[in-house]
Wavefront OBJ file of the C-alpha trace (Angstrom):
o trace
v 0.000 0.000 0.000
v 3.113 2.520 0.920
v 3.875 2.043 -2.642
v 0.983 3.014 -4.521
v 1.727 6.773 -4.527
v 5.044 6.152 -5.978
v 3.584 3.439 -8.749
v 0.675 6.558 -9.487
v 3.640 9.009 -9.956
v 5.571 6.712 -12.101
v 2.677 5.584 -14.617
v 1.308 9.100 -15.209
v 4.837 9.887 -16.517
v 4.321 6.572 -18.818
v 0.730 8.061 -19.298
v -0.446 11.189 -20.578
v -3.987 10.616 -19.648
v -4.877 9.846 -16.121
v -7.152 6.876 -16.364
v -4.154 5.132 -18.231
v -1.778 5.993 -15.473
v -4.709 4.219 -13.498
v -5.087 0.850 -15.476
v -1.286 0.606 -15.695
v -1.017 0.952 -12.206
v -4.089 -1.469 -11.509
v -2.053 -4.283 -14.044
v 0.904 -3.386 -12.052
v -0.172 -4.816 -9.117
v -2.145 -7.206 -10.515
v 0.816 -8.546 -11.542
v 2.906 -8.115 -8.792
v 0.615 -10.019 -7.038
v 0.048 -12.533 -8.992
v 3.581 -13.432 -9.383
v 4.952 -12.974 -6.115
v 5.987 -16.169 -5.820
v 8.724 -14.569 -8.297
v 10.446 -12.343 -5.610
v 13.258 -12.601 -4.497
v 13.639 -12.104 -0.328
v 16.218 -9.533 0.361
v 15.764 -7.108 -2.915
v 13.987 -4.169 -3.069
v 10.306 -3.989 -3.636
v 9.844 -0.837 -5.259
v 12.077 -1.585 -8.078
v 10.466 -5.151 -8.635
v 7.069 -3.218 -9.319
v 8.547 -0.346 -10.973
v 10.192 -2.955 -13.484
v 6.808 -4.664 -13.716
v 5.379 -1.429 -14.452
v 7.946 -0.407 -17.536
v 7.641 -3.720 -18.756
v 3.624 -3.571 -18.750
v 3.603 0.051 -20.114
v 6.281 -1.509 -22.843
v 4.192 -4.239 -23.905
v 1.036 -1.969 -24.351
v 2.696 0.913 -26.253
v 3.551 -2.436 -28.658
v 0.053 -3.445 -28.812
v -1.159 -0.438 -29.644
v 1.133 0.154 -32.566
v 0.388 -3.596 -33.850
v -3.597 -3.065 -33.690
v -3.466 0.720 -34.829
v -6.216 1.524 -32.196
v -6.569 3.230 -29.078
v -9.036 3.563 -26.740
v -9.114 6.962 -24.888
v -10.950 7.753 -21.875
v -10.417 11.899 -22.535
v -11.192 13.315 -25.938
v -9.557 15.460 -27.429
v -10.817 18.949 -25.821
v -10.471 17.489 -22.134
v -7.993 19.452 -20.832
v -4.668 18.295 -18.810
v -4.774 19.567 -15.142
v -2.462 18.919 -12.489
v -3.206 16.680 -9.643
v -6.279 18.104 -7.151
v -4.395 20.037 -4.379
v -4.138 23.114 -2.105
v -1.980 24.949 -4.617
v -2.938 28.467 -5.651
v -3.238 29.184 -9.219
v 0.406 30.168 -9.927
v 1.538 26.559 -8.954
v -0.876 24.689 -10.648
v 0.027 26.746 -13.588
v 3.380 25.519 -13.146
v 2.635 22.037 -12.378
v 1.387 21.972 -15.664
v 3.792 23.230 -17.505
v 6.281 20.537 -15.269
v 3.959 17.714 -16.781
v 3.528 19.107 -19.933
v 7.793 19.158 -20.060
v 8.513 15.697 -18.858
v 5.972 14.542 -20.933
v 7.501 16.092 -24.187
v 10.566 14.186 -23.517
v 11.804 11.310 -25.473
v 10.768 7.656 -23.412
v 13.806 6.775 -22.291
v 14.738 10.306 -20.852
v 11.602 10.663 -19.433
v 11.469 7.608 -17.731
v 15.332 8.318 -16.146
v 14.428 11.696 -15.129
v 11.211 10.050 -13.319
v 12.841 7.397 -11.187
v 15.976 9.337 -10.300
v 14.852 12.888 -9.910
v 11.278 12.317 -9.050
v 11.150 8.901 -7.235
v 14.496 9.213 -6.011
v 15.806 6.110 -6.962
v 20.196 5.713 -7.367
v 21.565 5.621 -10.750
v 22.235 2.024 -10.285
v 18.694 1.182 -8.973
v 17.050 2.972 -11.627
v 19.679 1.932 -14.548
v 18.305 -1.786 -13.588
v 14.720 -1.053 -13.374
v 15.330 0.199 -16.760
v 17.605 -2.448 -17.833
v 20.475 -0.803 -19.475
v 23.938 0.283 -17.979
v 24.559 3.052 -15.605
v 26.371 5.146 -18.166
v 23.533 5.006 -20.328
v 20.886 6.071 -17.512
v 23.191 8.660 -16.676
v 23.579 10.600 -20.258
v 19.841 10.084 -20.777
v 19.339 11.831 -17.295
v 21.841 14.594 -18.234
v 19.688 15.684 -22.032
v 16.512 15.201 -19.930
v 17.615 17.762 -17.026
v 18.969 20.198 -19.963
v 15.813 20.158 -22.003
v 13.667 20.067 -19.014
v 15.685 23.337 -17.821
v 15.557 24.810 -21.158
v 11.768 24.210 -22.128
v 10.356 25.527 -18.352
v 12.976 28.589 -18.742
v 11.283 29.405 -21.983
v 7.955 28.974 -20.544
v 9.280 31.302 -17.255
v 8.820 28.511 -14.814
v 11.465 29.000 -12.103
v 12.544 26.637 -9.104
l 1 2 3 4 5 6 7 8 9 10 11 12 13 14 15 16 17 18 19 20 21 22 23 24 25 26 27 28 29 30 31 32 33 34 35 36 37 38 39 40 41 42 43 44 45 46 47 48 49 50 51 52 53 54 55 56 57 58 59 60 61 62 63 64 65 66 67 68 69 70 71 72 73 74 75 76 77 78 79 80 81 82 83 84 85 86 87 88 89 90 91 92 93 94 95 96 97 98 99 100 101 102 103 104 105 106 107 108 109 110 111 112 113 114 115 116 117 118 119 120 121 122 123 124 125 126 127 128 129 130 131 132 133 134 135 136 137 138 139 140 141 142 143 144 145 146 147 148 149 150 151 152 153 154 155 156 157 158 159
């Protein structure tokens, strides 16, 4: 249950649209629960179902390119809003510009600047829960951080 928030954070940067951040998180633990048997005593947790979760969101994004199809639970004209909060207006502003930045990042930066910057995870931890080697994670993290930087600069979002 500690988990879930983190799992939530991580699919909506796999997801654009909030009810698909939902379902992936839902197969996630579906998933995870169903093949617990599979871990290991001794590792960590979190990235077991984070790597559960890439693979999932993986293997979707290649279903929906073999069937040409996708089924959206926003239309076009919904609008993207940050999460519900106490924020005043300036933050959420800027929240959304935040999303709207990750979110125009390649994949694979976007998913190194979300487990190291925003879940926190080592460069090691998150290099496995993506499956390539540390050097790797670690240049993708570098262009994400620049054009993250760059795009909310241009769009006057400060720290």
């Amino acid at each position: 249950m500690e988990l879930l928030p983190r799992l939530r954070r991580f699919a909506r940067v796999l997801r654009t649209r909030d009810a698909d951040a939902q379902d992936l998180v839902q197969q996630t633990v579906e998933r995870a629960l169903a093949s617990r048997s599979k871990f290991k005593a001794g590792t960590r947790l979190d990235s077991w179902a984070f790597t559960i979760m890439r693979r999932l969101a993986i293997d979707e994004g290649r279903s929906i390119l073999r069937w040409g199809k996708v089924v959206r639970a926003e239309d076009e004209t919904t609008v993207l809003i940050a999460d519900a909060g106490q924020a005043d207006e300036a933050l959420k502003v800027d929240a959304m510009a935040v999303r709207e930045a990750i979110h125009a990042l390649p994949d694979d930066q976007r998913q190194a600047v979300a487990l190291v910057l925003i879940e926190g995870f080592s460069y090691a931890e998150a290099a496995e829960v993506l499956g390539v080697p540390a050097g790797t994670l670690t240049s993708r993290l570098v262009r994400g951080r620049q054009s993250l930087i760059q795009t909310l600069a241009e769009k006057g979002v400060t720290g």
